[in-house]
C-alpha positions in Angstrom: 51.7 -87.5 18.8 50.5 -90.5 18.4 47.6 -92.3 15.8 45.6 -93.1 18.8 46.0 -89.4 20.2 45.4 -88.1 16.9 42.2 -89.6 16.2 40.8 -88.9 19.2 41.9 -85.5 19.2 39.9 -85.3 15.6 37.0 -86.9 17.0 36.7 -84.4 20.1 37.3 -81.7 17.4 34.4 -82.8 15.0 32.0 -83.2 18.1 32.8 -79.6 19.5 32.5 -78.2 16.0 29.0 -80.1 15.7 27.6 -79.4 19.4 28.5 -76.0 19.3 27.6 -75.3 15.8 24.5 -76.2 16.3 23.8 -74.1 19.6 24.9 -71.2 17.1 22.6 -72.4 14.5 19.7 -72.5 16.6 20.7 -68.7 18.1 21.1 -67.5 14.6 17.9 -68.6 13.2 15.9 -67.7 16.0 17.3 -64.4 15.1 16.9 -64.5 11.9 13.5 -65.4 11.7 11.9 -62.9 14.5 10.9 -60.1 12.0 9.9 -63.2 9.2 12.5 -62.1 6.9 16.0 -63.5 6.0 18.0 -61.4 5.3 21.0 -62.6 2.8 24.1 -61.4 5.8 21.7 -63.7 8.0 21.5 -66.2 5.1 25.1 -66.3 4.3 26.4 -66.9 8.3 24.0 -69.6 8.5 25.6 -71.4 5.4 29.0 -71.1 6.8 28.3 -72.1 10.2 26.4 -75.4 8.8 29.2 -76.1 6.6 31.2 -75.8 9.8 28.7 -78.5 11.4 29.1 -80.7 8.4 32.8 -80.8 9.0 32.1 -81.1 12.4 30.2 -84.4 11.2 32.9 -85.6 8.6 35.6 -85.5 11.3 33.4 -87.6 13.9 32.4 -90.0 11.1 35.5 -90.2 10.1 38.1 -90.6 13.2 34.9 -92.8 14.5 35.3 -95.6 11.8 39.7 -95.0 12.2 39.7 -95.5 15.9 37.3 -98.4 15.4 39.5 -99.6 13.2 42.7 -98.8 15.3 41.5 -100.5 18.1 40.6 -103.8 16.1 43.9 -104.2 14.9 45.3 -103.8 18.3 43.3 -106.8 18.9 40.4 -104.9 21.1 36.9 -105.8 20.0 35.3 -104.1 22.7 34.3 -101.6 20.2 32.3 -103.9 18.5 30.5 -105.2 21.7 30.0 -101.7 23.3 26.3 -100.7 23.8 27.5 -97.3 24.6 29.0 -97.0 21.2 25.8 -97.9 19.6 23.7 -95.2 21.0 26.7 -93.1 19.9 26.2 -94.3 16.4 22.4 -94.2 16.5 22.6 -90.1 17.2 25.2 -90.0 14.3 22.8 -91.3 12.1 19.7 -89.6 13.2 22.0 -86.1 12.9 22.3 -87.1 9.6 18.7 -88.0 8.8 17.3 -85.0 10.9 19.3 -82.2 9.2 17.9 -84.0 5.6 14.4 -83.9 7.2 15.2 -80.2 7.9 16.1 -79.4 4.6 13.0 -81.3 2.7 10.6 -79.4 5.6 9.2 -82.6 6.5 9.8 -82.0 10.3 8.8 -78.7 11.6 11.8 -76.4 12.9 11.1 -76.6 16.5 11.5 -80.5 16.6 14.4 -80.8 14.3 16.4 -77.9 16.8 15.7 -80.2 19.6 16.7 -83.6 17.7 20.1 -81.7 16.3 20.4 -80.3 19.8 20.1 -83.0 21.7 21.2 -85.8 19.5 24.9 -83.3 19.4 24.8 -82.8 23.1 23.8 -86.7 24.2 26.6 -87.9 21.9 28.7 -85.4 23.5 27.9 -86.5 27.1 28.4 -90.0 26.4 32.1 -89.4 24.9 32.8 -88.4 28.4 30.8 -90.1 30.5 32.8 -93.0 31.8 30.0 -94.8 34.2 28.7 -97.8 31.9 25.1 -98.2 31.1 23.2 -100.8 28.8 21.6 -99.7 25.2 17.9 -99.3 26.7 18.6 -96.8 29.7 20.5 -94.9 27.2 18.3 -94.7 24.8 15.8 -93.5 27.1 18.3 -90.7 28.1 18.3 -89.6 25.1 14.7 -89.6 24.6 14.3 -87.4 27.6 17.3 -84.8 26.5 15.1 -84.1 23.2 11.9 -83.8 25.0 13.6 -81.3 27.5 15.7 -79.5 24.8 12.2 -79.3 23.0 10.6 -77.9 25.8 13.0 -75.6 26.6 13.6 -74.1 23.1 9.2 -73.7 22.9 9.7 -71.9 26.6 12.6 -69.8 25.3 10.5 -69.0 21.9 7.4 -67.6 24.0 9.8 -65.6 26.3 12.1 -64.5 23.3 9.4 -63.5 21.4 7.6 -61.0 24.5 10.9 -59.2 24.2 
């Protein structure tokens, strides 16, 4: 194998480890928190599977910068010009600013799911999406995805909760 292979193989690990991390995250504390109580089995699963999405982040952060790298020094600077790539960076970064916001409590649960969510799943759709867009239309896809993962996760809250 391969650096190129490699790297990318790490990359499509960490963004499968963060997407569906955090659809089990969101599962597991919409469990958790239907009778208003935590218990520590509940509490202790949550842990490891945000470690996991952590990892998940690490790997993409990581391989991320190396094939950036890798493909500078093969003389490619597309990487640097790619508008596609920047939208990819901008939902790393708000990942990493949401889950803090999360932590502190200063954005309520339901939009931080949806931000986690749909940051994880737009950067996930974009690292396969081969059709090339410009920064503002993506952008705006992304702003959609959130609103709809948001209302979908409010929708599936007042059904979940009738059950």
């Amino acid at each position: 194998m391969d650096l190129h292979t490699f790297l990318v193989l790490g990359h499509v690990i960490g963004t499968a480890m963060g997407l569906g991390g955090s659809i089990v995250a969101e599962a597991q504390i919409r469990k958790a928190i239907e009778d208003g109580n935590i218990e520590n089995d509940e509490r202790a699963l949550m842990h490891a599977n945000y470690f996991l999405i952590r990892v998940g982040l690490a790997l993409v952060i990581v391989s991320g910068l190396a094939l950036m790298w890798w493909f500078l020094l093969q003389g490619n600077d597309w990487v640097l010009k790619s508008q596609k790539l920047w939208v990819k960076d901008i939902m790393v970064v708000a990942i990493i600013i949401n889950a803090v916001a999360i932590s502190k409590r200063f954005v309520p649960l339901w939009l931080g799911s949806a931000i986690s969510l749909g940051s994880w799943l737009w950067a996930t759709i974009l690292g396969i999406w081969r059709t090339p867009y410009s920064f503002w239309p993506l952008m705006a896809g992304y702003v959609i995805l959130v609103a709809l993962v948001a209302v979908l996760l409010y929708f599936y809250g007042k059904f979940s909760s009738r059950a």
